[in-house]
C-alpha positions as CSV (number, residue, x, y, z in Angstrom):
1,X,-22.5,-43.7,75.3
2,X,-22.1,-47.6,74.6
3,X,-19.5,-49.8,73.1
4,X,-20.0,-50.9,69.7
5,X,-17.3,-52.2,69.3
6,X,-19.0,-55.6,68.2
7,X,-21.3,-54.3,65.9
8,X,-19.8,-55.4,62.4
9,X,-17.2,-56.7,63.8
10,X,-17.6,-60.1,63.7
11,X,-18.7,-60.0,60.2
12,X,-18.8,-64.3,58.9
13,X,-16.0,-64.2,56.4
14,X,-13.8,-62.5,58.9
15,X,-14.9,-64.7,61.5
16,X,-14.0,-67.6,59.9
17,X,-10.9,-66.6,59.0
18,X,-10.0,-65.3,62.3
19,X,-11.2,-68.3,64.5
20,X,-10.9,-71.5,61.5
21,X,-7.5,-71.5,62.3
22,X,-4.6,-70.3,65.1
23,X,-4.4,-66.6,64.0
24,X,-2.0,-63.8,65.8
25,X,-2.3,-60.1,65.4
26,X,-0.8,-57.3,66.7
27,X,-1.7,-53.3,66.1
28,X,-0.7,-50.3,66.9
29,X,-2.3,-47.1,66.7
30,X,-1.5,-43.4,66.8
31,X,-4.0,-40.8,67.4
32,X,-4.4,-37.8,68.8
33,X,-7.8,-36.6,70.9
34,X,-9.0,-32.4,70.1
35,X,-11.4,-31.1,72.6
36,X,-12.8,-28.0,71.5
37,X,-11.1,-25.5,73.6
38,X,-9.1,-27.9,75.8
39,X,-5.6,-29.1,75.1
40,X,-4.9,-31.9,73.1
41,X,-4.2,-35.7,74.1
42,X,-1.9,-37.9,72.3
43,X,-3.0,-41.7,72.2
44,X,-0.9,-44.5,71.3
45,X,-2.8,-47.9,71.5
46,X,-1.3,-51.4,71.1
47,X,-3.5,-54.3,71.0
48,X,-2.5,-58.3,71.0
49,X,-5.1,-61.2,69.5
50,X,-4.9,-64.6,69.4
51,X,-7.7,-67.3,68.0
52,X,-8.5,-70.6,69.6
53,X,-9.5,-73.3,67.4
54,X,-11.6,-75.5,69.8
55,X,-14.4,-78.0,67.4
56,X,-14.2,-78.4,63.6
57,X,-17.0,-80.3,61.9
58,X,-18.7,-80.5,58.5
59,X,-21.4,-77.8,59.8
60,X,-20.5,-76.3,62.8
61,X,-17.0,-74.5,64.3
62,X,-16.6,-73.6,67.9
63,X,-13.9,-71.5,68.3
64,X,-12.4,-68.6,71.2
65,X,-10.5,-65.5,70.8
66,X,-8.9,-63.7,73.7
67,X,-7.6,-60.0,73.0
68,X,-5.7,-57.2,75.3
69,X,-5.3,-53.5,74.3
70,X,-3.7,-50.6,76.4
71,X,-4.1,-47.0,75.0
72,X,-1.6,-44.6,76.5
73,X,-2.5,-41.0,77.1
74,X,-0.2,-38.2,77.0
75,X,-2.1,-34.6,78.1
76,X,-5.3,-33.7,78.9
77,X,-6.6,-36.1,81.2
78,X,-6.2,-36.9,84.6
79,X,-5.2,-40.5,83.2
80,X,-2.7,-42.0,81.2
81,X,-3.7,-45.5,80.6
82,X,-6.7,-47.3,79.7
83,X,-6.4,-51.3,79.6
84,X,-9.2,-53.5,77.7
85,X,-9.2,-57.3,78.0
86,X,-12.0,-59.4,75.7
87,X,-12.6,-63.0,75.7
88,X,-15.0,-64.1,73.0
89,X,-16.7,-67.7,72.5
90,X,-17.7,-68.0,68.5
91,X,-20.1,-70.5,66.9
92,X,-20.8,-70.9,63.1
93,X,-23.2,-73.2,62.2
94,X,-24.3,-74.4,58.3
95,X,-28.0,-74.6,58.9
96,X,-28.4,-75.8,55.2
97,X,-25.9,-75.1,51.8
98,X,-27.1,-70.9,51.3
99,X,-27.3,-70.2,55.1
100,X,-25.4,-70.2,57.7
101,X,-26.2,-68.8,61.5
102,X,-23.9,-66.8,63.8
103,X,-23.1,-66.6,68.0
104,X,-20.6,-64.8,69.5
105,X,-21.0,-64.1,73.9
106,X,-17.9,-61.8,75.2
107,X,-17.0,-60.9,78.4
108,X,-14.6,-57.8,78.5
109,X,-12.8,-55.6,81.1
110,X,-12.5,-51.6,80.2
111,X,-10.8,-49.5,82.7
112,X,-8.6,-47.6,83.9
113,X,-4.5,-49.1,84.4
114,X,-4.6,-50.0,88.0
115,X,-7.9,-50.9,88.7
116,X,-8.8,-55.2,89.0
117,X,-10.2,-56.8,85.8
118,X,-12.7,-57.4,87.8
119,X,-13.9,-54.0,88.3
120,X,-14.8,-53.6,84.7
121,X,-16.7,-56.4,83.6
122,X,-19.1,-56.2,80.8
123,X,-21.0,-58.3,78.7
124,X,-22.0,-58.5,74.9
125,X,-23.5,-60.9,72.9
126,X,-23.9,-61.2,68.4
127,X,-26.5,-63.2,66.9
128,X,-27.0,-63.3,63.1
129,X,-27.7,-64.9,60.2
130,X,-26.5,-64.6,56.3
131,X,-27.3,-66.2,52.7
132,X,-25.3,-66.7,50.3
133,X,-27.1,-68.3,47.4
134,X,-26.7,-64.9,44.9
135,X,-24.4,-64.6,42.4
136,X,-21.4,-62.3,44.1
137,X,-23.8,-61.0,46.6
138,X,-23.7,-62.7,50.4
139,X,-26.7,-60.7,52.3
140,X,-27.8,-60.4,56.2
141,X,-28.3,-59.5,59.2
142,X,-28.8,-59.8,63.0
143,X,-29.0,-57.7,66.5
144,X,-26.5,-57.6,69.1
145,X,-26.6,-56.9,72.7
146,X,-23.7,-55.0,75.5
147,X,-24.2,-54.5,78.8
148,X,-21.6,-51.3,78.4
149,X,-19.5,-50.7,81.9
150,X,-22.0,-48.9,83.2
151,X,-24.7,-52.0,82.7
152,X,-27.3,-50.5,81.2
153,X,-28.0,-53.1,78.4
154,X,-27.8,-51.8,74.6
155,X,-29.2,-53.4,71.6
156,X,-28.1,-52.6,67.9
157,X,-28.6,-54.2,64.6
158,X,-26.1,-56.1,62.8
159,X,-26.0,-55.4,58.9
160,X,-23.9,-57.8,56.9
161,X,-23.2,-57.4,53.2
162,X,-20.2,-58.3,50.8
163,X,-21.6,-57.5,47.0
164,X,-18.7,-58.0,44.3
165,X,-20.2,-55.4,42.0
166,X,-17.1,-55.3,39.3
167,X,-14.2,-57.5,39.1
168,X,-11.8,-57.0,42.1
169,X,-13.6,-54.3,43.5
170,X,-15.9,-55.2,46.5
171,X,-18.5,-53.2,48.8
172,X,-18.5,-54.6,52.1
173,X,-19.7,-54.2,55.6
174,X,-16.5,-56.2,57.0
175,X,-14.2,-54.8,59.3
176,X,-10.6,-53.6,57.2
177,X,-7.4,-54.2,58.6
178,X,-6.2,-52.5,60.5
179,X,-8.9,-49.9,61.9
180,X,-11.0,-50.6,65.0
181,X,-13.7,-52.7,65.2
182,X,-17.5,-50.8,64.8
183,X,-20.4,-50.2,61.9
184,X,-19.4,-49.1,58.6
185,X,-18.9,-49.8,54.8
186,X,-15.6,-49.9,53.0
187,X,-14.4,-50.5,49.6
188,X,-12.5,-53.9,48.8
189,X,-10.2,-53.1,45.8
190,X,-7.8,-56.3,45.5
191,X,-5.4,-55.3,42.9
192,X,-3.4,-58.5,42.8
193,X,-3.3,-62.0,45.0
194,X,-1.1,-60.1,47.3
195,X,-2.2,-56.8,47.8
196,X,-5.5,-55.2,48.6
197,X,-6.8,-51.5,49.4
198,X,-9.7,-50.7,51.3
199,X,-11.1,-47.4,51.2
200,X,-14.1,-46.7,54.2
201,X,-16.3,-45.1,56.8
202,X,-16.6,-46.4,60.0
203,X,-18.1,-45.6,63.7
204,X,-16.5,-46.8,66.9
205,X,-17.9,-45.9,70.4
206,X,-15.6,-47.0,73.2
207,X,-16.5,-46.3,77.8
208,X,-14.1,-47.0,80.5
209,X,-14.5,-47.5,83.7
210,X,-12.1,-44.9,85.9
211,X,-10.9,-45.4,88.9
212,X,-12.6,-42.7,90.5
213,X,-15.8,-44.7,89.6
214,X,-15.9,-41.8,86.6
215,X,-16.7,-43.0,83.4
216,X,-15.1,-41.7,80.0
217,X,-16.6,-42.1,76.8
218,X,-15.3,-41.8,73.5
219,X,-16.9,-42.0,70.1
220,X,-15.8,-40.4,66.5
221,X,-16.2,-41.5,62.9
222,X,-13.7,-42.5,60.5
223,X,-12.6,-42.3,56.9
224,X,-9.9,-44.2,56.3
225,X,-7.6,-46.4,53.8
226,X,-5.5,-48.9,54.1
227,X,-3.5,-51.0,52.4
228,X,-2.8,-54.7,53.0
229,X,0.3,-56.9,51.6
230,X,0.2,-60.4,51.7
231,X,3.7,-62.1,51.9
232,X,2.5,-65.8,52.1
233,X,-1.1,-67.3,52.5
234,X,-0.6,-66.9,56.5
235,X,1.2,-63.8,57.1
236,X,0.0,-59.8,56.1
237,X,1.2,-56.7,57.3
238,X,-1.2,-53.8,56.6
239,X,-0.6,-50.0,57.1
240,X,-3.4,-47.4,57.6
241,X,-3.9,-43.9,57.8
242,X,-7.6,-41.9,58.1
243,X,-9.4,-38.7,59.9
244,X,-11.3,-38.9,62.7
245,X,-14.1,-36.2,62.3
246,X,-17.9,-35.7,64.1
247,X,-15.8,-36.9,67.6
248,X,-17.0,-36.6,71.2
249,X,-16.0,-37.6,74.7
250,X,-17.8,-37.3,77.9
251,X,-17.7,-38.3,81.7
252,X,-20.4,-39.3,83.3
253,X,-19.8,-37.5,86.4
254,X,-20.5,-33.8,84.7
255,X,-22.9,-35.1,82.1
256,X,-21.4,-32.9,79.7
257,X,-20.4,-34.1,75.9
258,X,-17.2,-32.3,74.7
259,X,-17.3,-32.0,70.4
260,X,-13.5,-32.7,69.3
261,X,-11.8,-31.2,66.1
262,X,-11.0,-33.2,63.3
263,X,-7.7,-35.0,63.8
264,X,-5.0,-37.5,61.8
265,X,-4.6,-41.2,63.0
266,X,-2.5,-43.8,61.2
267,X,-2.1,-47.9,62.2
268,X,0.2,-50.6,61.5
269,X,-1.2,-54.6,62.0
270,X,0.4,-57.8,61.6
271,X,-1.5,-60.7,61.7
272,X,0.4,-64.4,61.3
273,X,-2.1,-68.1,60.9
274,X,-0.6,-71.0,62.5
C-alpha cells in the first residue's frame, strides 16, 4: 500500500487558492472502520492547515503549507492514535498566457502517537503541467512520486481537468471540500455566488508507521456530497456526508489484506483567507 494522498490533490485552481493567499482550515471527520469478521473501529480525525505566502510575481508564486492531523481510534486495534505532519513547498510558474507548470516537494511524518516525527519521515514530490486556452475546458496532466513510510518509491499519474459543460455545473478532477485528499472526479453544481454542491468519487490510500516497527495501511473509495456556504469572499464552512465502500487494511507484519464492509462517514471544514 502507498499514500496517495497527493495525487489530485494539488489540483492548480486549488493550489492557487490555497497558497496565493494566508488560508486556515480546519476538519473534522467521523468514520467508522468494518473488517469483515472483526469488530468495528470508530475514527474521529481532526486536521489543522495553514498557507504561507512566501514570493508573488507576475509569473511565478512560491508559496508553503504546513498541515497536522491526528485520527483517534476507538476498538479494534492495538492503537488509538495516529498523528500525520506535512510540510509542502509549492511553485506555479506562467510559462506563457495558456500554460502554466506545477512543483510541489513534501516532507511528511505518519505514525503512530508516541513515536518521534522523526521516525516517520517520508517524501513526495508533484510535477505537472495544464492549458487553458479552450473555451470552459482547462486540461492536463503530470506524474507524482512518494517514498511511502516504508521507502519504497511510488510513481502515479496526475490527471487534471475542470470542463464547464452547462452553466453552473462543472466536472472536475479537484479535490471538494471537505473530503480527503486522493484521485477522483466530482461534480461542481454552484447554485448561487454563495453556495455550491459537489457530488463525487474518490480514492484515498493512507500507511503508518507503528511503533512496533508494524505498518498499517488503509485504503477505501468514496462517494460522497458535500455542500459548501460561502459567508464572505474569505470565509466557507462546508458539511459532508459519503460511504466508504471496496475498503481494505493491512499490516505489514502478517501480509494479510482484510476487505471492510461498507460504512457511513460525514465531515465538517472551515477554512478562513487572511
Amino acid at each position: 500500500m502507498h499514500r496517495l494522498l497527493y495525487g489530485i490533490a494539488l489540483f492548480p485552481t486549488l493550489a492557487f487558492s490555497q497558497f496565493a493567499e494566508s488560508p486556515f482550515s480546519l476538519s473534522l471527520e467521523s468514520n467508522t472502520i468494518k473488517p469483515k469478521g472483526a469488530d468495528d473501529a470508530s475514527v474521529v480525525a481532526a486536521e489543522v492547515r495553514l498557507g504561507l505566502p512566501i514570493m508573488r510575481q507576475p509569473d511565478l508564486l512560491i508559496a508553503a503549507s504546513i498541515s497536522h492531523e491526528r485520527y483517534f481510534y476507538d476498538g479494534a486495534f492495538s492503537f488509538d492514535e495516529l498523528l500525520s505532519t506535512k510540510a509542502s513547498l509549492f511553485a506555479l510558474y506562467d510559462i506563457n498566457q495558456d500554460w502554466r507548470f506545477m512543483a510541489i516537494s513534501t516532507v511528511s511524518s505518519d505514525h503512530e502517537a508516541g513515536m518521534d516525527i522523526g521516525d516517520a519521515i517520508n517524501f513526495s514530490g508533484i510535477y505537472g503541467s495544464w492549458y487553458s486556452g479552450f473555451e470552459n475546458l482547462l486540461i492536463g496532466g503530470g506524474v507524482g512520486l512518494s517514498s511511502g513510510v516504508d521507502e519504497e518509491v511510488n510513481v502515479f499519474p496526475i490527471l487534471i481537468i475542470d470542463w464547464e459543460f452547462a452553466e453552473n455545473f462543472t466536472l472536475t478532477t479537484r479535490p471538494s471540500p471537505g473530503t480527503r485528499f486522493g484521485p477522483g472526479v466530482s461534480l461542481l453544481y454552484e447554485y448561487s455566488d454563495q453556495l455550491a454542491f459537489f457530488f463525487g468519487a474518490r480514492y484515498i490510500s493512507e500507511e503508518y508507521l507503528l511503533r512496533d516497527d508494524d505498518i498499517y495501511s488503509y485504503s477505501t473509495a468514496r462517494a460522497f456530497s458535500t455542500a459548501q456556504y460561502s459567508f464572505t469572499n474569505n470565509f466557507s464552512v462546508n458539511a459532508t456526508i459519503g460511504l466508504n465502500f471496496a475498503g481494505k487494511i493491512e499490516f505489514e507484519s502478517s501480509e494479510l489484506e482484510t476487505d471492510l464492509d461498507s460504512s457511513i462517514f460525514g465531515a465538517l471544514n472551515v477554512s478562513w483567507n487572511f
